[in-house]
C-alpha positions as CSV (number, residue, x, y, z in Angstrom):
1,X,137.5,106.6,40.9
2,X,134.8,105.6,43.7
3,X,135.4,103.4,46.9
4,X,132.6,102.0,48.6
5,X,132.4,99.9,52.2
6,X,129.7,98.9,53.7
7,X,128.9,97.3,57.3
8,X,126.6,96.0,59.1
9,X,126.3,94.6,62.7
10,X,124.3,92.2,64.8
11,X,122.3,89.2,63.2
12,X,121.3,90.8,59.9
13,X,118.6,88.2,57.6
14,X,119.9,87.0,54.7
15,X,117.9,89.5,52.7
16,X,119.6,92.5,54.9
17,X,122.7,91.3,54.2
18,X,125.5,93.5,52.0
19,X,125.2,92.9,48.0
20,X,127.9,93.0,46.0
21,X,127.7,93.2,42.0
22,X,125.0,94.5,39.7
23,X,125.0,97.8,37.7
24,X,126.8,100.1,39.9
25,X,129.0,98.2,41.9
26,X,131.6,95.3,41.0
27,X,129.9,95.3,37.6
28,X,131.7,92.4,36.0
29,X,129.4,89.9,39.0
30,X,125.8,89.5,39.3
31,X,124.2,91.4,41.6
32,X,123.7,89.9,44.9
33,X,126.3,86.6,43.7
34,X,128.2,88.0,46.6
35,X,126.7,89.2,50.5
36,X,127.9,89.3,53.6
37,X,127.7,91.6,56.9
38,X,131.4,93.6,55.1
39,X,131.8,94.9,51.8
40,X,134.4,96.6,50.5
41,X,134.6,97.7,46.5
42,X,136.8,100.1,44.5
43,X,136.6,101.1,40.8
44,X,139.3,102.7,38.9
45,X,137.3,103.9,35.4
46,X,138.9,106.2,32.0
47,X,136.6,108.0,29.9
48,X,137.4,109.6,27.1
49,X,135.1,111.5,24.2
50,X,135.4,109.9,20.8
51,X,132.8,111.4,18.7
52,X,130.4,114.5,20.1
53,X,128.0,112.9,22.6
54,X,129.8,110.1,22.3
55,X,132.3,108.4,24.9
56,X,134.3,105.7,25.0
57,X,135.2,104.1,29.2
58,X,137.1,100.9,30.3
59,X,137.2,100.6,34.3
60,X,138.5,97.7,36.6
61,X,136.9,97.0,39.5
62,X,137.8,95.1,42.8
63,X,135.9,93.8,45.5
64,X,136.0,92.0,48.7
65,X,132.9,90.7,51.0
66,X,133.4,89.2,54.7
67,X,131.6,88.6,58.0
68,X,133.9,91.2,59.4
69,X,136.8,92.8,59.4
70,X,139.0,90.8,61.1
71,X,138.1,87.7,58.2
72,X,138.9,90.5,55.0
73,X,141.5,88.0,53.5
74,X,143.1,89.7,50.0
75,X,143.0,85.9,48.8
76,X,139.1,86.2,48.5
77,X,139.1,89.5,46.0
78,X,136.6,89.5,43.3
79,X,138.5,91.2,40.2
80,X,136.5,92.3,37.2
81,X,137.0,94.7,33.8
82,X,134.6,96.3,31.5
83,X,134.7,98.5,28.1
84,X,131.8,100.6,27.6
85,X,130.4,103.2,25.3
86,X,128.2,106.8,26.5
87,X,125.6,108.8,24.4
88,X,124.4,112.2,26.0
89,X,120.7,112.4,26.0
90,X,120.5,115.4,27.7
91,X,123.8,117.7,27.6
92,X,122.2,120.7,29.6
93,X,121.0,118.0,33.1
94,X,124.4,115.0,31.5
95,X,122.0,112.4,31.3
96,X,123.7,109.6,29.3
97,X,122.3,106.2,28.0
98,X,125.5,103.6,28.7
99,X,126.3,99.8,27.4
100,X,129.3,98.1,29.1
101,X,130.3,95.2,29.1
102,X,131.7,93.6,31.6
103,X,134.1,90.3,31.8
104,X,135.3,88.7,35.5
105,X,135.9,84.7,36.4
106,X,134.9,83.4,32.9
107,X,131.4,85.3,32.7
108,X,130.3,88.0,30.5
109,X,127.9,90.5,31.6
110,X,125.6,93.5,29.5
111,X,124.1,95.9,31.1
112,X,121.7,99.0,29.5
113,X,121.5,101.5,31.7
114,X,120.5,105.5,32.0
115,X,123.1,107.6,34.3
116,X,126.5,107.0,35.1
117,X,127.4,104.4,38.1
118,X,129.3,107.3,39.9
């Protein structure tokens, strides 16, 4: 499980501002289709070894962005799920090479990556 918020304060440029999505975080959006000056994301993911060096994961993921607190509405949520599969590269440092796939608000997402997300 992870949960992640993130704030900022003042007049922050657009390119400052709080991303939400990508590899890591809120997986099923884009990274960056969401920013604001709040973010607040949790992930909920099961993995389970099917095979050595080889895992299966599913995860859920939801995710909220705002100016501030006081406008974090539960109406504005950005909900996404993935399935995924794990080879260990490296079992003595657990480096693993991952493929998920992600699905939220009609869109399907890949993503190739080395390392877990948390």
């Amino acid at each position: 499980m992870n949960l992640n918020l993130q704030s900022n304060a003042g007049d922050v440029p657009f390119y400052q501002l709080i991303l939400l999505g990508g590899s890591k975080r809120l997986r099923a959006k884009f990274e960056g289709e969401f920013r604001d000056n709040l973010a607040l994301q949790g992930q909920l993911e099961w993995r389970q070894e099917v095979f050595k060096n080889w895992k299966f994961t599913a995860f859920v993921r939801l995710g909220y962005v705002a100016d501030g607190f006081e406008n974090l509405q539960v109406k504005n949520q950005k909900v996404g799920s993935s399935v995924g599969v794990r080879y260990k590269l490296n079992k003595k440092d657990h480096v693993n090479i991952r493929l998920d796939v992600s699905f939220g608000n009609g869109k399907v997402y890949q993503y190739i990556t080395i390392g877990e997300a948390f």
